[in-house]
N, C-alpha and C positions, 0 to 999 in steps of 0.2 A: 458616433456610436453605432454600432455594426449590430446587428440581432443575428446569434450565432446559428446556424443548422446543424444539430452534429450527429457524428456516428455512433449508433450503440452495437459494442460487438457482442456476438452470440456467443461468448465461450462456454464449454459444457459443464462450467461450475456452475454459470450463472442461475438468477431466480427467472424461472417463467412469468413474476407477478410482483415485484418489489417496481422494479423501472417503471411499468407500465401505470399501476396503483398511483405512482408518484405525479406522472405525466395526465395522469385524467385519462388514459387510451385502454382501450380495450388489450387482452395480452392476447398474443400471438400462437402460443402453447409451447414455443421454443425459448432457449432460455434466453435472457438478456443481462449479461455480467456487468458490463462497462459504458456508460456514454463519455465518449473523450470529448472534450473541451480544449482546443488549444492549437497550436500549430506542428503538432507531431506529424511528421513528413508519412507515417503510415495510415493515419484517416486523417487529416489536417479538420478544422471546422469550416464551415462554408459562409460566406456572407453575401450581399447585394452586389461586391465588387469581386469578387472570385473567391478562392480557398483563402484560409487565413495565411497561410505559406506565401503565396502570392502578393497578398496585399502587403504583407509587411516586408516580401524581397524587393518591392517597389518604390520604397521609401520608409528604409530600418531605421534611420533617425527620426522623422515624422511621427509614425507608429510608436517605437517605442521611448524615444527620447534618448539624449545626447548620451547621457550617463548610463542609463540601462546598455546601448550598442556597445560605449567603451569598455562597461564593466564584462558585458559577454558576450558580446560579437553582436551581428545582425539577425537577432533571431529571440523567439519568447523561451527562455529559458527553463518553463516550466509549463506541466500538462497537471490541468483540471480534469477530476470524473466523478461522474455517480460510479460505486462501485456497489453490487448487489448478490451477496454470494448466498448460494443456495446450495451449495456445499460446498465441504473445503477445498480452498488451494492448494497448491504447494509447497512444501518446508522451504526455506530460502533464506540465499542472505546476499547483500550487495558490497561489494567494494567502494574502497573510498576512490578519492580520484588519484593518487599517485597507484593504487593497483590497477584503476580499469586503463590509464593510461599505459601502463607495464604489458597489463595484458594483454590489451590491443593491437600493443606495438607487437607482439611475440607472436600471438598469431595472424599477425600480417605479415611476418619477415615468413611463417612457416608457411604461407598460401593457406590457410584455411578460406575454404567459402563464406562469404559472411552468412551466407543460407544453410552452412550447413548443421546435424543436429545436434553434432557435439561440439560446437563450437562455444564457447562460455562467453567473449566479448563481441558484442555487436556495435562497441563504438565505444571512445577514449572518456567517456563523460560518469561519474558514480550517480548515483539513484537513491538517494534520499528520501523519505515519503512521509505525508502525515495521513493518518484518517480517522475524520472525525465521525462521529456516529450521528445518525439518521431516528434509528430506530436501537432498540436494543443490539449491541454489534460484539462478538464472539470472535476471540482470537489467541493468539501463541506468543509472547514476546519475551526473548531474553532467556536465560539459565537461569532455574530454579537456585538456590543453594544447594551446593550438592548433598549433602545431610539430607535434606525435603523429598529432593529425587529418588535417592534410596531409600527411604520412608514406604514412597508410593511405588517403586515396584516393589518392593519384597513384600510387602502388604497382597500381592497379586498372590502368591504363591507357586511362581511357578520355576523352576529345577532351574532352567537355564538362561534363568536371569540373573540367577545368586553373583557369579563371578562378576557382573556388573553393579552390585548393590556394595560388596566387597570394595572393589576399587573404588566405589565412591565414598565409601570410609574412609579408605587407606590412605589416598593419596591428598597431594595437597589441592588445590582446588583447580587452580588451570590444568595441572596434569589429570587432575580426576575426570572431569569435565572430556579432556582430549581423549584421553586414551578410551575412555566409554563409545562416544561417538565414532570413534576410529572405527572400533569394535564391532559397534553395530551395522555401520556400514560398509566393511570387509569381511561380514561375517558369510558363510557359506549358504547359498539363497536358499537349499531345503530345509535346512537347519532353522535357517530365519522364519520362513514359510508356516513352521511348527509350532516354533517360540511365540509369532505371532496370533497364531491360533487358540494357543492357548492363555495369552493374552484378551483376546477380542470376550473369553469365554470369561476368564475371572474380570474384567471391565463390568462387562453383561449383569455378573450376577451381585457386584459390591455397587454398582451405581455410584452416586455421594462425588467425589473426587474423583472419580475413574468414570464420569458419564461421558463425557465427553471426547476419552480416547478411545471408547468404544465406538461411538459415532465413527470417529476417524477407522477403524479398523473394519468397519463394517463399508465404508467407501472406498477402501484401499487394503482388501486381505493380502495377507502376504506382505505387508510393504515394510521393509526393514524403518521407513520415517513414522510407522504408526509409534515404535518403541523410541526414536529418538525423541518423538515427540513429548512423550513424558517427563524429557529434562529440562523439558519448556514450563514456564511460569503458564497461566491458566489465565484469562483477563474477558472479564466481562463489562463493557462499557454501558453507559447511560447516555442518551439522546445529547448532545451537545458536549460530552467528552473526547477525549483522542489521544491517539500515541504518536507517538515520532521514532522513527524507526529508523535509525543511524547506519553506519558503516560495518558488519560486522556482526550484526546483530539477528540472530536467526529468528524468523517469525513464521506465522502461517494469519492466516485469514480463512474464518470457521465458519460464519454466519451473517448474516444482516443486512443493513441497507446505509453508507455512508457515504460522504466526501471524502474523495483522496485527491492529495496533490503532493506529486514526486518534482524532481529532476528529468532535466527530458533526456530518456536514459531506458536502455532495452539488455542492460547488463545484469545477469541474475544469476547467482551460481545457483542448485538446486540439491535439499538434503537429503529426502525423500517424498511421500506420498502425492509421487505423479511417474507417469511409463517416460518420463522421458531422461535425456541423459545425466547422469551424476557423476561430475569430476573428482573423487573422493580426495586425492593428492592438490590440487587448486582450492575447494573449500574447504579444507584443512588451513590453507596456508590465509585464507580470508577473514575465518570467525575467530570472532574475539570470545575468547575462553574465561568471561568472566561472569558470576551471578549477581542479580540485583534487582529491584524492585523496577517493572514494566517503566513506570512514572506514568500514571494518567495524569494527562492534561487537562485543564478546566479554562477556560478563557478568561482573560486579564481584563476586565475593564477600564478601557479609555475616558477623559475627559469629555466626547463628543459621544459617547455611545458606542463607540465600535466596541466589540470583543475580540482582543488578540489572541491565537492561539501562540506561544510564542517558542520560535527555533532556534539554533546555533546559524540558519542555513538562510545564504544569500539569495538564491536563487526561487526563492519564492516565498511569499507572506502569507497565510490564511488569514482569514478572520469575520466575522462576523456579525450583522445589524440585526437585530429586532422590535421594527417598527411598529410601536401600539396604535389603536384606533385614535385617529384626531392627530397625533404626532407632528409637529413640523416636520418640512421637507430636510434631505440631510444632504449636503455639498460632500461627496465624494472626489471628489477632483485631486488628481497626484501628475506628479512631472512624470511618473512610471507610467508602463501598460499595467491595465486591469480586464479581468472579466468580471461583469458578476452573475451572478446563479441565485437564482428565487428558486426555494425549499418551502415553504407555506405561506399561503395568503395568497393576494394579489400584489403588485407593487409596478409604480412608475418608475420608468430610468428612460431619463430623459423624452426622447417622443413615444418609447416602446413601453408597452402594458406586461408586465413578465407575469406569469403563474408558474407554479412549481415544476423544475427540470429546467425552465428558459432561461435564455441568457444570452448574454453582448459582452461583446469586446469594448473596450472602451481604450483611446490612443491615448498618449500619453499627454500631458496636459490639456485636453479636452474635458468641457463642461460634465459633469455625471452627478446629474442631482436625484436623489432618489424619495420614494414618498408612496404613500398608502397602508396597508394593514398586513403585514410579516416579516417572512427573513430572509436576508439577504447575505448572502456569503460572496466575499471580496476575495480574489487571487492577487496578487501583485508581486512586485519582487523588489527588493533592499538595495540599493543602487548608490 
């Protein structure tokens, strides 16, 4: 059992005081978005024996077991993090794995740089994701019904949004859905510029339903994804809930302090509310053009105490222990790789004392007994 070292990156969404709060450390004053957990070859986590990348190129059956390798090559299939957003990300959706492999392929026969900014795929793998909440956690998931959508803009009042509130009458639901977003994002950037202006103003002044795209408008003026945003479902979780965010499925992330764990996967198309590139013709051809309830997750309880958060998706398992004072110790032990991560309390794993944010790799078929007073959150994968 490895006790992990790992990277927290500084992205300029992240919270200056959510990571730190969590870790017992004093903050930095800069922000801190993500601690990765894992062996993603761009911070990998570090241990006693070298990076996690290392140790498991040294021995991919040992580490992660016979059946995990065959299932998915020599390598941890999936990245754990605290994620901690202190304001929003941006709008996005991922491919599943026959597009990121499509894509990939097309912009490697055309020479795109894998570095460069317009580039959409960074490798042949989809990015699935769950995130559970920490703290109260604020986010965007899925199409509204379109009827709801057109509700809430026309409700704004404002002139040129009508032909968007129209078509979402009009049409049947995947074309209403399409052609809107089309719309908004080929729409002509001063025109947008305006509409979003005036937007950010009627948000401001109706609160209620509309707080929250104000927020977004006031950290992204102008941003044609403030308005798409709106055709997003609205989702506010509770400590120990989460979503699962599929193939297709456009989201954002607004607020808070969670566990995520994706696919080890750097493929992202982008909708709006962020300066960087947006393939309008690609994420066209990626999102799925259907509405529906978010689906908060709750955990399943197991026979032995675990809580499952539970996915379609092989390539990694959440879930979760919380251990009461006095509790028996609890045999964690799987033929898979695991991590686990202490979130509150104190807690043993194996020779290591975890407090909240720490954590260990755990090999596969190795000893992982765990014990003391909190929770503990399991990574592992379906093999």
């Amino acid at each position: 059992m490895d006790r992990l070292d790992n990277t927290i990156r500084p992205y300029a969404w992240g919270s200056p005081t959510a990571i730190p709060h969590l870790l017992g450390v004093e903050p930095t004053g800069e922000p801190q978005a993500e601690m990765w957990m894992g062996a993603h070859p761009g911070a990998p986590s570090r241990t006693g024996r070298g990076t996690l990348v290392e140790v498991i190129e040294a021995a991919p059956e040992r580490e992660l077991g016979e059946k995990a390798v065959a299932k998915f090559g020599p390598r941890l299939p999936f990245l754990l993090k605290l994620l901690a957003a202190g304001a929003p990300l941006s709008l996005q959706v991922h491919p599943d794995l026959t597009q990121a492999k499509e894509g990939y392929a097309d912009e490697e026969r055309r020479g795109i740089p894998i570095d460069a900014p317009h580039r959409n795929y960074k490798d042949a793998n989809h990015k699935p994701e769950l995130i559970c909440a920490l703290t109260e956690f604020d986010g965007l998931c899925g199409f509204r019904d379109p009827a709801r959508a057109a509700d809430l803009l026309d409700a704004l009042g404002v002139d040129s949004l009508k032909p968007y509130v129209d078509l979402l009458h009009a049409q049947p639901e995947e074309a209403a859905l399409r052609e809107v977003l089309t719309a908004i994002l080929t729409a002509d950037p001063d025109e947008m510029a305006r509409t979003v202006a005036a937007t950010t103003a009627a948000c401001d002044r109706l609160g209620g339903d509309h707080a929250p795209y104000a927020v977004l408008a006031h950290h992204y003026p102008g941003d044609p994804g403030v308005i798409a945003a709106m055709l997003l479902n609205h989702v506010r979780l509770q400590p120990g809930e989460a979503l699962f965010l599929g193939a297709g499925i456009p989201h954002a992330y607004l607020s808070g302090l969670g566990v995520e764990i994706m696919a080890n996967s750097d493929n992202v198309l982008r909708c709006g509310l962020t300066p960087k590139h947006v393939d309008v013709p690609e994420l066209l051809r990626i999102v799925r053009f259907e509405s529906g309830d978010p689906g908060v997750l709750r955990p399943e309880a197991a026979p032995d105490g675990e809580e499952v958060y539970e996915t379609p998706i092989d390539e990694f398992r959440l879930s979760r222990h919380v251990l009461p004072e006095g509790a028996p110790a609890h045999d964690l032990t799987l033929t898979t790789p695991q991590i686990l991560l202490c979130t509150a309390g104190t807690v043993r794993a194996g020779e290591h004392t975890l407090t909240p944010g720490r954590s260990v790799f755990v090999s596969a078929g190795e000893k992982a007994e765990v014990s003391g007073t909190g929770t503990v959150f399991r990574a592992t994968v379906i093999a």
